[in-house]
GUMARVO-432256 format. One record per residue (C-alpha): residue number from 0; residue in one letter; z, y, x. Coordinates in Angstrom, 2 decimals, always signed. Each point is the difference from the previous one (the first is absolute). Last residue first. Layout:
# GUMARVO-432256
R   vonu   nuba        pz        py        px
R    NUM      a         Z         Y         X
...
***
This chain:
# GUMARVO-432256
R   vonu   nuba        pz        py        px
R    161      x   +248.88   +121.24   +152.65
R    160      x     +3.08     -1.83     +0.72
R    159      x     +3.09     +0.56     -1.63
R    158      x     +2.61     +1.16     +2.45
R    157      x     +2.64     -1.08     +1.88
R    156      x     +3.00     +1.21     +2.36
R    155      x     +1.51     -1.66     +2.89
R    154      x     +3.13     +0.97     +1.47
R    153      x     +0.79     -1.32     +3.61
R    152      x     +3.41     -0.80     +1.42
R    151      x     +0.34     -0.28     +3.61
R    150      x     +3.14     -0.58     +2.86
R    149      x     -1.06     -0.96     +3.41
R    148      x     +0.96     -1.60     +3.18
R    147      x     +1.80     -2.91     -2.50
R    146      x     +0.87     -2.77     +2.73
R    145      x     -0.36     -3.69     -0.04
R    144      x     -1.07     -0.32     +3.54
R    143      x     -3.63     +0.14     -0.37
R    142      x     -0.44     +2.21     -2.48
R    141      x     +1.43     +1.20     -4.05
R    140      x     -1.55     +2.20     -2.41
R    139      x     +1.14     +0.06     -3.55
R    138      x     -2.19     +1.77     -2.39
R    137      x     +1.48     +1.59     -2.96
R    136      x     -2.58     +0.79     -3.21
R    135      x     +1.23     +2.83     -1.85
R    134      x     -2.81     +0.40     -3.29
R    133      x     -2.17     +2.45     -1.59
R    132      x     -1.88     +0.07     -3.29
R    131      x     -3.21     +0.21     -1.92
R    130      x     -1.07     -2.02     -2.82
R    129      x     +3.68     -1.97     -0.65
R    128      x     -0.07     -3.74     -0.70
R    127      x     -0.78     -2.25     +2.69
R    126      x     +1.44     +2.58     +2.66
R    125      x     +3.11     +0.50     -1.47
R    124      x     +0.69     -3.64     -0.53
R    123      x     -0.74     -0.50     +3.64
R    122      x     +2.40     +2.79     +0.82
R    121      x     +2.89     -1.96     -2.63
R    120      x     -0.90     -3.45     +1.97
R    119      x     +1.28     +1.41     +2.91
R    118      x     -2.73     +0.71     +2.86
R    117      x     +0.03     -0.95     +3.52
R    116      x     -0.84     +0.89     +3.74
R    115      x     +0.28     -2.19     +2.27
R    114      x     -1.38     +1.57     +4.17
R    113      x     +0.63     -2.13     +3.05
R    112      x     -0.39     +1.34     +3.61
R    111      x     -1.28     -1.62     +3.31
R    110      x     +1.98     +0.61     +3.33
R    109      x     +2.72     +3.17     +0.49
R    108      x     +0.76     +2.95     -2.54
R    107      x     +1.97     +3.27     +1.39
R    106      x     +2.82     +0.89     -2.48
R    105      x     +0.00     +2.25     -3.28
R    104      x     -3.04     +0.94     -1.33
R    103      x     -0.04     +0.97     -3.59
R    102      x     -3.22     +0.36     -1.54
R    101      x     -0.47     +1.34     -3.42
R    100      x     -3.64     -0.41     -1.55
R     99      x     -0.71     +1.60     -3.33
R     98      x     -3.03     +0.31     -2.10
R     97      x     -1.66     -3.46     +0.72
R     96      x     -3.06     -0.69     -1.84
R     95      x     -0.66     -2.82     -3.30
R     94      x     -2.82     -0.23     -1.95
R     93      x     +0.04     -1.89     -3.62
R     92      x     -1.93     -1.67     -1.87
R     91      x     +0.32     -3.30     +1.83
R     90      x     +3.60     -0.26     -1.01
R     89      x     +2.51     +1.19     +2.75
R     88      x     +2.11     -2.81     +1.42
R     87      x     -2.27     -1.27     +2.98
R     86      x     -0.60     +3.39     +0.91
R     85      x     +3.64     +0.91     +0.08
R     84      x     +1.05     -2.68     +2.24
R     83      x     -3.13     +1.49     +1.99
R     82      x     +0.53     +3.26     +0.12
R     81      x     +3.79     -0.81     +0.97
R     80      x     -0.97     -2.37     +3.07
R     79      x     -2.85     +2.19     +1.40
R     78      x     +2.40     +2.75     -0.16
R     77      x     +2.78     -1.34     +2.05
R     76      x     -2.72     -1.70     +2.14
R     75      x     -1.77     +3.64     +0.72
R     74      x     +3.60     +1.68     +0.64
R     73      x     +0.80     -2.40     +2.35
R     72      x     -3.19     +0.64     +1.73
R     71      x     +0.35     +3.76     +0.25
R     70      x     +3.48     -0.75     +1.78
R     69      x     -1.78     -1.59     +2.44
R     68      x     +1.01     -3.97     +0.62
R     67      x     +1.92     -0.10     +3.41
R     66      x     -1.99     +0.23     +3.39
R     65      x     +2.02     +3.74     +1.37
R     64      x     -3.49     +1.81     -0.38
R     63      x     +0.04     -1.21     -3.59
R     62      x     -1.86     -3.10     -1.36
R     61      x     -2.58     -1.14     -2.49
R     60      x     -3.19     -0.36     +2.58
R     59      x     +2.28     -2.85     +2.01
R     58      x     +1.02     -2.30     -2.63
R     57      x     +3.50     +0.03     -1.26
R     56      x     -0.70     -2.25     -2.96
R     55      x     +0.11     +1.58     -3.20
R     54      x     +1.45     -2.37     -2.84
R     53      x     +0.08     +0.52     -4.08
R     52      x     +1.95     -1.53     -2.44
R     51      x     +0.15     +1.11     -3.47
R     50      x     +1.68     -0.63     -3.10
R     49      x     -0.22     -0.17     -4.10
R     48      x     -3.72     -1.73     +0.62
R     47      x     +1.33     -2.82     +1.86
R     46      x     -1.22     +1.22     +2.82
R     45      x     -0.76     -1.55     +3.73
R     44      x     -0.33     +0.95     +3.46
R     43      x     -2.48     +2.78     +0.05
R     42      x     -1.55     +0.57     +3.26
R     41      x     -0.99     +3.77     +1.51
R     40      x     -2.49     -0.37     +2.71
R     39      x     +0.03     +3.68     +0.98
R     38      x     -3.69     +0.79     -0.72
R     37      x     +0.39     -2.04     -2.93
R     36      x     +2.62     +2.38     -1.64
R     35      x     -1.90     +2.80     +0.72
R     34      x     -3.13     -1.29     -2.08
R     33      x     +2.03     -0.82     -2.87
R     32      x     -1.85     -1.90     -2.26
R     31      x     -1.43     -2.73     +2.70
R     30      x     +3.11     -0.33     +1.67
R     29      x     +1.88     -0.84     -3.62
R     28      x     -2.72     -2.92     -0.83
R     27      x     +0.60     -1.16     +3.63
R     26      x     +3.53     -0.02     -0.25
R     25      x     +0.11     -1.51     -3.69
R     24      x     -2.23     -2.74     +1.55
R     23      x     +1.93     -0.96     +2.62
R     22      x     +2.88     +0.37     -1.63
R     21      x     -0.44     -2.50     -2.78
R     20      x     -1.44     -2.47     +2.59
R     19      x     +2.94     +0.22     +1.93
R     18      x     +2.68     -0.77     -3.22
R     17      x     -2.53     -2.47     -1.57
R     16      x     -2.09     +0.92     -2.74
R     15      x     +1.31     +0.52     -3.60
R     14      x     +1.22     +3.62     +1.40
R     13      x     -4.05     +0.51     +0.35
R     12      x     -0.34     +0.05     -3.81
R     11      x     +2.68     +2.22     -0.51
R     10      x     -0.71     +2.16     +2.24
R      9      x     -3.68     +0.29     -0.95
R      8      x     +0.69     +0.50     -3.96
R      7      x     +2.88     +3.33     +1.48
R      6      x     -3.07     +1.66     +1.66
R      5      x     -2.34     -0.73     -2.88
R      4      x     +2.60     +1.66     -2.41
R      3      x     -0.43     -1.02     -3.45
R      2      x     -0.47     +3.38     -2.42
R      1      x     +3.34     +0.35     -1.71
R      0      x     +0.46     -0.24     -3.84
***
């Protein structure tokens, strides 16, 4: 039987709240875990625990020398997003840490970017049910003007905790 997830029992008891409440507070529990993720103001939009959404704003200490979101920071919201879709799905026994990251940039991004990432219902399966494992997890990013500047697919692995 799998070990309840305290991650997943938060989200689910904050998703009762209302939409901007919900965030707030899923933000701020997020910021506080991951340190880096703070320091760049990341926000979490919403989940429904099968998806994802994630915002950076394009704030001054995240961009490039030509203003646009750094590529670095993309890469931090595409993982953010994944690690913690996968979080919320992994039972509380488990640990979960990225193996792969591939990045595909392919055209210059311009104001605030959107990360989803989302799981099937097979990879959640998976997770519930097998010790140790790996999974795909696609992450779409998307700015200002409804473009894709980058391409990413993360795999996550877990492990029993110790």
């Amino acid at each position: 039987m799998a070990v309840a997830n305290p991650l997943r029992k938060f989200v689910d008891k904050v998703n009762g709240y209302p939409t901007w409440l919900s965030s707030f507070l899923m933000t701020m529990v997020f910021r506080h875990t991951v340190k880096l993720a703070g320091t760049v103001r990341v926000n979490i939009l919403g989940t429904d625990g099968k998806q994802v959404t994630f915002k950076q704003k394009n704030i001054r200490k995240v961009r490039n020398h030509i203003g646009t979101v750094h590529a670095a920071t993309m890469a931090l919201l595409a993982e953010s997003a994944t690690g913690f879709i996968v979080g919320i799905n992994l039972p509380g026994d488990k640990l979960p840490l990225i193996k792969t990251m591939n990045l595909n940039y392919v055209k210059r991004c311009s104001g605030d970017i959107i990360a989803v990432a989302s799981l099937t219902d097979e990879q959640i399966a998976l997770m519930q049910q097998e010790p140790k494992g790996e999974v795909s997890v696609k992450v779409t990013i998307t700015d200002g003007a409804n473009i894709t500047p980058m391409e990413a697919e993360m795999i996550w692995a877990w492990v029993p905790k110790k």
